[in-house]
VODODREN-265954 format. One record per residue (C-alpha): residue in three letters; x, y, z. Coordinates in steps of 0.25 Angstrom, whole numbers, padded with zeros to 4 digits, always signed. Example, Ala and Ser with C-alpha at 12.3 -4.5 7.8 and 13.67 -1.06 7.14 Angstrom:
! residues 2
Ala+0049-0018+0031/Ser+0055-0004+0029/
//
This chain:
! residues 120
Unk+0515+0500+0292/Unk+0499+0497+0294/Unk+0498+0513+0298/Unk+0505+0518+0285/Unk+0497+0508+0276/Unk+0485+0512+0281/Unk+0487+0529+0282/Unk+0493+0526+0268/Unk+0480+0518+0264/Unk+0472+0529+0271/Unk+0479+0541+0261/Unk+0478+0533+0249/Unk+0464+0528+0251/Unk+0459+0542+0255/Unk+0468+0551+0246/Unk+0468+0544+0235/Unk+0458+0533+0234/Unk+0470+0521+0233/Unk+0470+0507+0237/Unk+0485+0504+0237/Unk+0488+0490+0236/Unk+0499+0487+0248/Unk+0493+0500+0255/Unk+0476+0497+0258/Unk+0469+0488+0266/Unk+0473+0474+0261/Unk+0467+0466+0271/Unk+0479+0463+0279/Unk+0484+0471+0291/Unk+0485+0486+0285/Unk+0504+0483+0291/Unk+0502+0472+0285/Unk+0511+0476+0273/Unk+0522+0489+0271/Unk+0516+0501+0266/Unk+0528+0500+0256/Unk+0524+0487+0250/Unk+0518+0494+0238/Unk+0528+0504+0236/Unk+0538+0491+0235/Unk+0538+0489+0218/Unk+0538+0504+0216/Unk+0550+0509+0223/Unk+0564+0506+0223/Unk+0567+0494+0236/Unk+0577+0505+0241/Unk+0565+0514+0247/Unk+0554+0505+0249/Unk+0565+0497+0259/Unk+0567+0512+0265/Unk+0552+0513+0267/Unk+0549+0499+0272/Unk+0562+0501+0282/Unk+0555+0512+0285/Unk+0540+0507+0288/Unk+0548+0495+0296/Unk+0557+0502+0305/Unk+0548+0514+0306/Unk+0534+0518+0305/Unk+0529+0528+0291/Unk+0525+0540+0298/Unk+0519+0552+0289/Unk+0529+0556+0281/Unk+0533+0542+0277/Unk+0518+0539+0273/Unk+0517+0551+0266/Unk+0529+0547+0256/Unk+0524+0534+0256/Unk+0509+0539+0250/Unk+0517+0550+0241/Unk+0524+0537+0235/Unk+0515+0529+0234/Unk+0505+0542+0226/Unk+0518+0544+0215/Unk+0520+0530+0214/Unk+0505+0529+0213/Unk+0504+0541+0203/Unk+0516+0537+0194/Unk+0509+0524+0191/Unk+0499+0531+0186/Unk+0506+0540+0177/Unk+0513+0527+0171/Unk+0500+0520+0170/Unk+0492+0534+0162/Unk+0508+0535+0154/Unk+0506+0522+0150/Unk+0491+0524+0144/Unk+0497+0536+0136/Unk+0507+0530+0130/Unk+0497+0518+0127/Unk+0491+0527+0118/Unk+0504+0535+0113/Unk+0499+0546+0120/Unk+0506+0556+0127/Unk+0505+0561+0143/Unk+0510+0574+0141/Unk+0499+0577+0128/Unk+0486+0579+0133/Unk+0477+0568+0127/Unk+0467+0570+0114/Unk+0455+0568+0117/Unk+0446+0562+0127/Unk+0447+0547+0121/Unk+0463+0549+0123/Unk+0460+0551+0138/Unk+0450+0541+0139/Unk+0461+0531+0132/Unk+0472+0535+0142/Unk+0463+0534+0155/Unk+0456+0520+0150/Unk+0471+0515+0149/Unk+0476+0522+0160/Unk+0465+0515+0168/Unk+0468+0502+0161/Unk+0482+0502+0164/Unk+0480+0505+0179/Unk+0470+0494+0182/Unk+0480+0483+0175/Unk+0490+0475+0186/Unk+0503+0478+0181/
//
């Protein structure tokens, strides 16, 4: 559990430049907690017990890491997409229009940002 945390910290830190909560350095042992833990409130309990039976009986080898990061990307890229849907829509503007003008795009990335930064 400590190696997958930590190649997973490793890719997301270097690829990405991410600092996932449940996934980075917190100070405690790096198996300290599941690699799964922050995948728990965003998929159904039926494959996060297949995972976590997984992790526990058996080590996550490559493959298993690489669909755990894949994962973690979407879930990571649909949250995005909600977060810049819902600036659209703040504005009644649509996402399949291209935007006006450059203060249109200014709104919608000031919110976006806005929207991101608040704890939901």
């Amino acid at each position: 559990q400590g190696v997958a945390r930590y190649a997973l910290n490793r890719y997301f830190s270097a690829h990405r430049g991410w600092h996932i909560t449940g996934i980075a350095y917190d100070g405690q042992r790096w198996n300290a907690s599941s690699p799964t833990a922050l995948l728990k409130p965003q998929l159904p309990s039926s494959i996060i017990e297949v995972l976590e039976d997984h992790v526990v009986n058996k080590h996550l080898g490559l493959e298993e890491l690489a669909v755990l990061a894949a994962t973690v990307e979407d879930l990571v890229h649909n949250e995005a997409f909600d977060l810049l849907s819902m600036a659209y829509e703040s504005y009644n503007l649509s996402i399949h229009e291209p935007l006006a003008n450059e203060s249109q795009e200014d709104l919608v990335i000031r919110t976006f940002m806005l929207f991101y930064t608040m704890p939901w």
